[in-house]
N, CA, C and O atoms as a GROMACS GRO file, in nm:
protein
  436
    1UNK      N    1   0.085  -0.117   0.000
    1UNK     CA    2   0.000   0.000   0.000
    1UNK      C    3   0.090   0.124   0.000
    1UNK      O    4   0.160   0.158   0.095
    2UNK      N    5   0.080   0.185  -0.116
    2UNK     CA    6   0.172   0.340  -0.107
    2UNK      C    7   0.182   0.460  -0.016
    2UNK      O    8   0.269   0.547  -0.003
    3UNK      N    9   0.055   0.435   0.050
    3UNK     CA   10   0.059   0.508   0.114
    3UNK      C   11   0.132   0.510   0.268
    3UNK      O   12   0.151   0.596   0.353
    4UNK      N   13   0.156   0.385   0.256
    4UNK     CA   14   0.246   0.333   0.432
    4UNK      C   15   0.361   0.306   0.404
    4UNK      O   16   0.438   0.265   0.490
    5UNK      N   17   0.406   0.328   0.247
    5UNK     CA   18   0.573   0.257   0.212
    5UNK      C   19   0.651   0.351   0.313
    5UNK      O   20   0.754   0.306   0.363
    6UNK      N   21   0.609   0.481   0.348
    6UNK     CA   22   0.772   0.554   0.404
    6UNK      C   23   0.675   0.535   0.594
    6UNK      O   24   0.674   0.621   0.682
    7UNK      N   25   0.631   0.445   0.598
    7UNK     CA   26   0.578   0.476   0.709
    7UNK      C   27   0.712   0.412   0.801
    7UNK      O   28   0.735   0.303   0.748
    8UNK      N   29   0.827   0.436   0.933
    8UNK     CA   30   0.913   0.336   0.948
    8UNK      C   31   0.860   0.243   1.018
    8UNK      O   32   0.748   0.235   1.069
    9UNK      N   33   0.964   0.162   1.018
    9UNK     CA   34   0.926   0.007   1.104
    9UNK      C   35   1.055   0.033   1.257
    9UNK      O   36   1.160   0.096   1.268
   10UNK      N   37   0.978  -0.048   1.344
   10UNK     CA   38   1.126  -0.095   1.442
   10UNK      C   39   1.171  -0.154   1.414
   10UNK      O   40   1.142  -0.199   1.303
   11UNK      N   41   1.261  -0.198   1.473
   11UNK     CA   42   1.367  -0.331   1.490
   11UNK      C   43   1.318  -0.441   1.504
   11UNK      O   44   1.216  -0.417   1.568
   12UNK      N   45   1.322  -0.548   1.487
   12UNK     CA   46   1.251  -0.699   1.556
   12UNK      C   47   1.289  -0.665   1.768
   12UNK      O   48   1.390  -0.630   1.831
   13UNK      N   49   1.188  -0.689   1.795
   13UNK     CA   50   1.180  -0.684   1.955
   13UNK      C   51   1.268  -0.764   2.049
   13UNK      O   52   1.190  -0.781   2.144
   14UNK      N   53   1.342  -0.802   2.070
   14UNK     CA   54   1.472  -0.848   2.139
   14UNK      C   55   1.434  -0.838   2.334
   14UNK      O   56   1.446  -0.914   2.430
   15UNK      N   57   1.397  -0.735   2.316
   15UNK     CA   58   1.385  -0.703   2.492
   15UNK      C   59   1.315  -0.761   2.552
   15UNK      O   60   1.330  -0.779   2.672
   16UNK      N   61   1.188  -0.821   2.461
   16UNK     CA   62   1.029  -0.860   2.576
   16UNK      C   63   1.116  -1.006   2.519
   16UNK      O   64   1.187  -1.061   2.603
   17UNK      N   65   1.110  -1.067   2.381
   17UNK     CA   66   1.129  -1.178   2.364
   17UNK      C   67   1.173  -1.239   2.278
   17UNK      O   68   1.095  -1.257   2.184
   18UNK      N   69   1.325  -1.306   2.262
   18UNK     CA   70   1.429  -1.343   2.164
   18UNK      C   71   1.325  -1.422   2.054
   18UNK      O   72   1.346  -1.447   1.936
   19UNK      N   73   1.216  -1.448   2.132
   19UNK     CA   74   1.130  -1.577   2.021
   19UNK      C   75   1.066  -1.429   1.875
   19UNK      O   76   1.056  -1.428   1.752
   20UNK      N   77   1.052  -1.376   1.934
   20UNK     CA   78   0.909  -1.236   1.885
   20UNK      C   79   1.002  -1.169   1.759
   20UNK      O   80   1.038  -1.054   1.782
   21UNK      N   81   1.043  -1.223   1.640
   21UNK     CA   82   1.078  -1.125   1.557
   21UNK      C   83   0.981  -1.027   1.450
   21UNK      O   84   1.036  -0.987   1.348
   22UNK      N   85   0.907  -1.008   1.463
   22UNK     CA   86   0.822  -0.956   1.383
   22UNK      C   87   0.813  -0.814   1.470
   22UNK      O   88   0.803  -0.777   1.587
   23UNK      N   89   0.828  -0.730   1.267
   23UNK     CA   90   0.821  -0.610   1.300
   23UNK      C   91   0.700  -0.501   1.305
   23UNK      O   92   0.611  -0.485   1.222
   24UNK      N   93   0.717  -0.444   1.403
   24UNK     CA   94   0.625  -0.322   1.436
   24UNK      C   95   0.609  -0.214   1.312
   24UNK      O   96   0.696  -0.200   1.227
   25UNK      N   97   0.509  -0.154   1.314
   25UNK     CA   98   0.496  -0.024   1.292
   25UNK      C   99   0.503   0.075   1.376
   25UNK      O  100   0.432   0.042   1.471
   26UNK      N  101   0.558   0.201   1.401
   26UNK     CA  102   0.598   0.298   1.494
   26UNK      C  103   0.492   0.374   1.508
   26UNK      O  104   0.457   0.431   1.405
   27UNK      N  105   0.415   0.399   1.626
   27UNK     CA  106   0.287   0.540   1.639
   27UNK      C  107   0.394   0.701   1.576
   27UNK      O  108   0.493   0.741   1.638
   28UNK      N  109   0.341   0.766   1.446
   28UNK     CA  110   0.378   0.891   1.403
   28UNK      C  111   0.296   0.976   1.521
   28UNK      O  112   0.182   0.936   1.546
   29UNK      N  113   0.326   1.046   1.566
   29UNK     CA  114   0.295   1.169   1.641
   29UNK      C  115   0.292   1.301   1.505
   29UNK      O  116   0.362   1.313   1.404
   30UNK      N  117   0.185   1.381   1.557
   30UNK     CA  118   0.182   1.464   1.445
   30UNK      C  119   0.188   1.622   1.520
   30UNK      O  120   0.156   1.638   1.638
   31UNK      N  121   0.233   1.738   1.429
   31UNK     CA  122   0.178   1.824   1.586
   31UNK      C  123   0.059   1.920   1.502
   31UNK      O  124   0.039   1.933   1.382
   32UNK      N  125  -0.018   1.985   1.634
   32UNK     CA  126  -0.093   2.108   1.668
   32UNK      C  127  -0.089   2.154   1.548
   32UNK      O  128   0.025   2.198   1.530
   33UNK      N  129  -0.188   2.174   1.405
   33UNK     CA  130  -0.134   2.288   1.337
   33UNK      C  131  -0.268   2.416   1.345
   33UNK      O  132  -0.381   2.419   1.295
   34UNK      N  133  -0.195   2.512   1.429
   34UNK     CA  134  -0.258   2.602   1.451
   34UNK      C  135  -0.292   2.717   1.373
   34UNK      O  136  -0.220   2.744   1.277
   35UNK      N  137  -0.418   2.806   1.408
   35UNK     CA  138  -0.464   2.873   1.291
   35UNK      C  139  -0.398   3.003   1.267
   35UNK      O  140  -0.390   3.087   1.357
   36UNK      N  141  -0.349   3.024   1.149
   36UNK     CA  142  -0.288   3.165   1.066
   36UNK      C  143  -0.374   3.229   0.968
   36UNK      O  144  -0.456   3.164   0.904
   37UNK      N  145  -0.356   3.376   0.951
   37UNK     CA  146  -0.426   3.446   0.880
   37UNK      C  147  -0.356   3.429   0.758
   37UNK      O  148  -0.395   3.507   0.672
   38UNK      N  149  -0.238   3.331   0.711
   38UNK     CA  150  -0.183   3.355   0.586
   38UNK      C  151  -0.224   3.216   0.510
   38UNK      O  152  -0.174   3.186   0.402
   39UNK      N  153  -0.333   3.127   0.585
   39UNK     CA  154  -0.405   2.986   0.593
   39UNK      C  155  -0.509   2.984   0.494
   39UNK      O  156  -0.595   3.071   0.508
   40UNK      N  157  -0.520   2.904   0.395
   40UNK     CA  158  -0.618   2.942   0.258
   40UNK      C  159  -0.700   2.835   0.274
   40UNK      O  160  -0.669   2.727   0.324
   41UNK      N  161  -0.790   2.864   0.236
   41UNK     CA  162  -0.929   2.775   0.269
   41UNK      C  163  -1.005   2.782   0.133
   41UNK      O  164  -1.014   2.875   0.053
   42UNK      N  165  -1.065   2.636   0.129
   42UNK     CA  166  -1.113   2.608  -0.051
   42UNK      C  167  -1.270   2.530   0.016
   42UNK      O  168  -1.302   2.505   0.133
   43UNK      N  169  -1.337   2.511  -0.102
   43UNK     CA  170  -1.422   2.377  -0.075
   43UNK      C  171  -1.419   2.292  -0.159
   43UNK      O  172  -1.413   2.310  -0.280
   44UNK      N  173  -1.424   2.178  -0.095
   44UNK     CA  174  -1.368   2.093  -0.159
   44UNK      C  175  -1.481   1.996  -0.290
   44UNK      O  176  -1.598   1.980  -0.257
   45UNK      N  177  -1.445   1.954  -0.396
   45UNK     CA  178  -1.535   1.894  -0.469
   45UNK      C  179  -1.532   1.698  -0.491
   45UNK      O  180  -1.470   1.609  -0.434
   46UNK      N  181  -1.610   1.699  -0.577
   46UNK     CA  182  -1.619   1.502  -0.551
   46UNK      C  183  -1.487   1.537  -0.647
   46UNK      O  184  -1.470   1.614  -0.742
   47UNK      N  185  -1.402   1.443  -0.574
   47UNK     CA  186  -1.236   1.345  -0.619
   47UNK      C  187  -1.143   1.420  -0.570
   47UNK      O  188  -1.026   1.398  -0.599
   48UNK      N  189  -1.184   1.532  -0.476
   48UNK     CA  190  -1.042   1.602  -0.408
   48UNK      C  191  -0.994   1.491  -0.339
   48UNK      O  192  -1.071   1.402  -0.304
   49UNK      N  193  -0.848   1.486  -0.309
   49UNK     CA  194  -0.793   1.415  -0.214
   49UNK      C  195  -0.662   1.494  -0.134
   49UNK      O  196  -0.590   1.583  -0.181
   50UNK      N  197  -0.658   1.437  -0.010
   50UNK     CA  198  -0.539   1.548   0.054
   50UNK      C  199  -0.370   1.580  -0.009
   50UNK      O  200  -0.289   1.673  -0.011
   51UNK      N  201  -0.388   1.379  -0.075
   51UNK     CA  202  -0.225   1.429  -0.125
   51UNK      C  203  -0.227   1.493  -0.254
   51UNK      O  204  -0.133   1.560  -0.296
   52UNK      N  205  -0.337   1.474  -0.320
   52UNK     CA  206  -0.386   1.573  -0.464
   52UNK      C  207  -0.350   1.742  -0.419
   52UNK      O  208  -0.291   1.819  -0.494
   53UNK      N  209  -0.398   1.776  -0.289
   53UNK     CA  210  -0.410   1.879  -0.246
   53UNK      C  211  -0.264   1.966  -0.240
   53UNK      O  212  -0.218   2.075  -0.276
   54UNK      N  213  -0.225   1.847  -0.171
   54UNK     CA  214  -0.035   1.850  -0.114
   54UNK      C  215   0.006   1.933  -0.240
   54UNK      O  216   0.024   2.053  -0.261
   55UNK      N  217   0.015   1.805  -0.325
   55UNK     CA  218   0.090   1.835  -0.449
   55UNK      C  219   0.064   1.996  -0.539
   55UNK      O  220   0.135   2.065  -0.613
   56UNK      N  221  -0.065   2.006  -0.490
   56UNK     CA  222  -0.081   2.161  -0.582
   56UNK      C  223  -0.020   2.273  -0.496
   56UNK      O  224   0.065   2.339  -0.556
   57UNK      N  225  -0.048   2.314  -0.354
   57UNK     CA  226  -0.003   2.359  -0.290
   57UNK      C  227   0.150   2.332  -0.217
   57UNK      O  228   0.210   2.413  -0.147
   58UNK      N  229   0.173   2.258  -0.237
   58UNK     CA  230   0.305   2.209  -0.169
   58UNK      C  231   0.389   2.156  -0.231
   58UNK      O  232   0.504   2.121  -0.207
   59UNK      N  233   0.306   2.152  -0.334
   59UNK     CA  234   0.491   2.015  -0.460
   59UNK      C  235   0.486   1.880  -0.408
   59UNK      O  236   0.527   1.783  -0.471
   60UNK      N  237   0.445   1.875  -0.315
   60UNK     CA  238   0.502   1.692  -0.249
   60UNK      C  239   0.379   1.670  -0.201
   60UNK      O  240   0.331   1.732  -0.106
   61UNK      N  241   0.315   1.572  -0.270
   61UNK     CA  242   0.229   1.471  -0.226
   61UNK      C  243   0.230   1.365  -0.049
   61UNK      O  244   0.137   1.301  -0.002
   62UNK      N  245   0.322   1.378  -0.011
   62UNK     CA  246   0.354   1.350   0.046
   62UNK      C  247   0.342   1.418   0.240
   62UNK      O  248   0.339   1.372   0.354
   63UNK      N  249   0.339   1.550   0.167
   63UNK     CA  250   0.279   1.610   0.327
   63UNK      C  251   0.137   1.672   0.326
   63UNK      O  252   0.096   1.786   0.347
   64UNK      N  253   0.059   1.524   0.287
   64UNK     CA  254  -0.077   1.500   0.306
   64UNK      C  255  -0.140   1.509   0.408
   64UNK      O  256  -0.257   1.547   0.414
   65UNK      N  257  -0.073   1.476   0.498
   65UNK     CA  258  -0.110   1.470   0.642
   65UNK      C  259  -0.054   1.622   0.708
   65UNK      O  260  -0.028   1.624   0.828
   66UNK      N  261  -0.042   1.706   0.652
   66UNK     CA  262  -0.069   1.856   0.709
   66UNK      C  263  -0.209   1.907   0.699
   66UNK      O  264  -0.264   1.965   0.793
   67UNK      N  265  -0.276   1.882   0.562
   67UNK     CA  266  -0.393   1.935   0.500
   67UNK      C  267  -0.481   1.833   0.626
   67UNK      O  268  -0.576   1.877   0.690
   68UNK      N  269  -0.437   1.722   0.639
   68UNK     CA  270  -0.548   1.660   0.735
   68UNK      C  271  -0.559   1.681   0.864
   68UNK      O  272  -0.668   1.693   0.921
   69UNK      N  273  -0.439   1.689   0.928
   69UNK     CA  274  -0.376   1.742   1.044
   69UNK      C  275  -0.507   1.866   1.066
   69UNK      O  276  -0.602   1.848   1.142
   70UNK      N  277  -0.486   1.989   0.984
   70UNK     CA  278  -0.525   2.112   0.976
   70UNK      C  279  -0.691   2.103   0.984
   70UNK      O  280  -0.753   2.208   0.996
   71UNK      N  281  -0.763   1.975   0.977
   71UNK     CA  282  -0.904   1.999   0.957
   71UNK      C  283  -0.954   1.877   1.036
   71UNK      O  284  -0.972   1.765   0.988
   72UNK      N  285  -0.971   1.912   1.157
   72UNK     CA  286  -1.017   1.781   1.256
   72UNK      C  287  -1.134   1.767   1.252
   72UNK      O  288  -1.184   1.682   1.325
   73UNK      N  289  -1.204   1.833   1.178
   73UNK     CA  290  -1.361   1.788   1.147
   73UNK      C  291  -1.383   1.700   1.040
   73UNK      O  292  -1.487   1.645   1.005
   74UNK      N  293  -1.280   1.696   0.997
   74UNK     CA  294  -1.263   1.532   0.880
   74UNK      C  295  -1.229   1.407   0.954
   74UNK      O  296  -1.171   1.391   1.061
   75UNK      N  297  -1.262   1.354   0.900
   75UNK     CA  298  -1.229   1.174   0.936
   75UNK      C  299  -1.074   1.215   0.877
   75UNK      O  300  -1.054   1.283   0.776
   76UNK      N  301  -0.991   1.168   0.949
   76UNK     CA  302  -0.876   1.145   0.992
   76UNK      C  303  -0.798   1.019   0.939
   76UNK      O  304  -0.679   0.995   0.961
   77UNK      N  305  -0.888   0.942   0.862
   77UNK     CA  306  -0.846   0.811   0.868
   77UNK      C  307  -0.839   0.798   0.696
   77UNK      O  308  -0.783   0.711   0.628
   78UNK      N  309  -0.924   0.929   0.648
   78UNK     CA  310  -0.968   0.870   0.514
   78UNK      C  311  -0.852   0.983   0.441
   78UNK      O  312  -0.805   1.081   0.499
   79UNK      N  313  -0.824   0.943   0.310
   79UNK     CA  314  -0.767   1.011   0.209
   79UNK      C  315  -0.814   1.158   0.150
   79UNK      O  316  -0.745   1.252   0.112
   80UNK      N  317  -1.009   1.138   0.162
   80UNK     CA  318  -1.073   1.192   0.116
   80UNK      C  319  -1.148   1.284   0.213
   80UNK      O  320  -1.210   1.237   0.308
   81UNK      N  321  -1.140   1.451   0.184
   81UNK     CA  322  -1.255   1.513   0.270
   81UNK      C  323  -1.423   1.517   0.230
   81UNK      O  324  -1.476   1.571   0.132
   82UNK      N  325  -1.444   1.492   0.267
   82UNK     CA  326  -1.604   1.545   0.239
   82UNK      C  327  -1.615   1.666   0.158
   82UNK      O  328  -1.562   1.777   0.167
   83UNK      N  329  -1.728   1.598   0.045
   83UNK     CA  330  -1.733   1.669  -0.071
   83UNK      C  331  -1.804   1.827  -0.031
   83UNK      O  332  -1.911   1.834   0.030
   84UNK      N  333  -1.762   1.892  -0.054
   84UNK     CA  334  -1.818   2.037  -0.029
   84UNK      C  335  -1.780   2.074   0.112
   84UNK      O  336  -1.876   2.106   0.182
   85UNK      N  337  -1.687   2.077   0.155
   85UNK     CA  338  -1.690   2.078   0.296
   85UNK      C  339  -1.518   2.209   0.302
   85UNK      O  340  -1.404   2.210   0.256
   86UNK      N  341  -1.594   2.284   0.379
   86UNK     CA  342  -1.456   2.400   0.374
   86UNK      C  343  -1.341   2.326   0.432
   86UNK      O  344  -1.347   2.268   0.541
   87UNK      N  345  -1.233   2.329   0.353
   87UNK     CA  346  -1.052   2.296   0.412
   87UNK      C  347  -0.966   2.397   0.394
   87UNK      O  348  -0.947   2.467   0.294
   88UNK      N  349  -0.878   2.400   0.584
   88UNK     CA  350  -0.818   2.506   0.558
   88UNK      C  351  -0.669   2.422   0.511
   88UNK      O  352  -0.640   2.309   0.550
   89UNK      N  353  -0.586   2.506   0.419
   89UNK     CA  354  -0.460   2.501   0.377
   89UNK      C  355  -0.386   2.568   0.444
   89UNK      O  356  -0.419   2.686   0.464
   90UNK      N  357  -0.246   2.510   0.510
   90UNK     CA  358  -0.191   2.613   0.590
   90UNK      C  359  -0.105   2.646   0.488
   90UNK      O  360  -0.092   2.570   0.392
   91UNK      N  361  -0.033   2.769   0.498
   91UNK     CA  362   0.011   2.827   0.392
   91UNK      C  363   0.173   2.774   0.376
   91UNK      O  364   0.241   2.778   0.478
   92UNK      N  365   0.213   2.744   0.297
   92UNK     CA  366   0.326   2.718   0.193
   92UNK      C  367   0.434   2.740   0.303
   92UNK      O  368   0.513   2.660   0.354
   93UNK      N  369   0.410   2.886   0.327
   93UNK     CA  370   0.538   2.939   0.424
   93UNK      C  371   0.588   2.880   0.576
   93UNK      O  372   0.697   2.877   0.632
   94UNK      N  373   0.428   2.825   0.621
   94UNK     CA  374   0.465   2.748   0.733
   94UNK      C  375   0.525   2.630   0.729
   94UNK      O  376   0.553   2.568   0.832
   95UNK      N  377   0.549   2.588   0.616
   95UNK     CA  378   0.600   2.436   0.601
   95UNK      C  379   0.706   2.397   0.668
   95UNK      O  380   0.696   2.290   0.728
   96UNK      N  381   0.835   2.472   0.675
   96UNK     CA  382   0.922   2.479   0.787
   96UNK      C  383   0.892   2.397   0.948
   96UNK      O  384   0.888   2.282   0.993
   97UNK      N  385   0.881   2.503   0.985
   97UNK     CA  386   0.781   2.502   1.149
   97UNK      C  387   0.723   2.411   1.185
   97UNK      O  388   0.720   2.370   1.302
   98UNK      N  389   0.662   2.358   1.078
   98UNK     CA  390   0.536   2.242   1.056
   98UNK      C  391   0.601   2.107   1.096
   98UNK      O  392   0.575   2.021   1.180
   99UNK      N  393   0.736   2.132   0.959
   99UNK     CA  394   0.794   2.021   0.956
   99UNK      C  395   0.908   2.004   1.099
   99UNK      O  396   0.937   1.895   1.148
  100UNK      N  397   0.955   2.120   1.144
  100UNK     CA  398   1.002   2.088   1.272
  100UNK      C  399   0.956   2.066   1.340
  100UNK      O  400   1.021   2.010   1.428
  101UNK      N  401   0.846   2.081   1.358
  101UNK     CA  402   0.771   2.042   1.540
  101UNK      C  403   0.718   1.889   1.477
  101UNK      O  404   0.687   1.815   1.571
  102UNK      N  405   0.704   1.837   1.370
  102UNK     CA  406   0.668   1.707   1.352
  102UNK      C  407   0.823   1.587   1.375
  102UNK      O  408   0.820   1.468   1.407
  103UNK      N  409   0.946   1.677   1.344
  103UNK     CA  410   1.073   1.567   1.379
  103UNK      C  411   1.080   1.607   1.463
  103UNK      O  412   1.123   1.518   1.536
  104UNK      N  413   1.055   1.768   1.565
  104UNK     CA  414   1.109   1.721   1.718
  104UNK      C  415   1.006   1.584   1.803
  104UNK      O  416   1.049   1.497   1.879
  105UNK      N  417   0.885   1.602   1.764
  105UNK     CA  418   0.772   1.495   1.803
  105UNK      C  419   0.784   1.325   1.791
  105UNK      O  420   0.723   1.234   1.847
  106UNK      N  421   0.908   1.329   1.675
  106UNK     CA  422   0.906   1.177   1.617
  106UNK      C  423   1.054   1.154   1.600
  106UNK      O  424   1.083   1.077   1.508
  107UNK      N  425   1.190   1.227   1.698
  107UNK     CA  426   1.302   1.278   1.684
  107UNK      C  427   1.354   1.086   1.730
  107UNK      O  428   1.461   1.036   1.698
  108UNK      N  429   1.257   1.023   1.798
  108UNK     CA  430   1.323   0.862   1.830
  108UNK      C  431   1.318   0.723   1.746
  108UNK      O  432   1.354   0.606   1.754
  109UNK      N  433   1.228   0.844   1.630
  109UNK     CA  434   1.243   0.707   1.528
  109UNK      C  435   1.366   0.731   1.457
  109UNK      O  436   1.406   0.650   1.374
   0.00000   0.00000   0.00000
């Protein structure tokens, strides 16, 4: 599934039990993205998707999970927002910031 390829893995588990090699998936921690007046807001239509979104605003498909992050009145789980439903975009410039407080949050994987 493409969408979990960069997700990381641990190590095989050694500590609880030499028998237990099978690997984990790591909980991502995401952070707070809080509201700015430089934050663009669309509505969305049938076949938007967040990393569709990424990519127009951001170049990288890939920081999909900002646009979702940013709108907790969406299902969280899905790719897709609800058709007609206002999303805010945080703006381009915060991407920085964004992206630091998400590796200080996940600095042990």
């Amino acid at each position: 599934m493409p969408r979990y390829s960069q997700t990381p893995l641990t190590r095989p588990v050694t500590q609880i039990s030499t028998v237990d090699q099978k690997l984990r998936y790591i909980n991502v921690k995401y952070p707070t993205i809080t509201l700015d007046p430089q934050d663009v807001y669309v509505y969305t239509v049938q076949g938007d998707r967040y990393d569709v979104m990424a990519l127009t605003f951001y170049k990288d498909p890939d920081l999909w999970w900002i646009i979702n992050r940013a709108n907790p009145s969406q299902d969280s789980a899905s790719l897709f927002p609800a058709i007609g439903a206002q999303i805010r975009i945080p703006s381009p410039f915060r991407l920085t910031s964004i992206l630091s407080q998400y590796d200080a949050l996940n600095q042990t994987i």
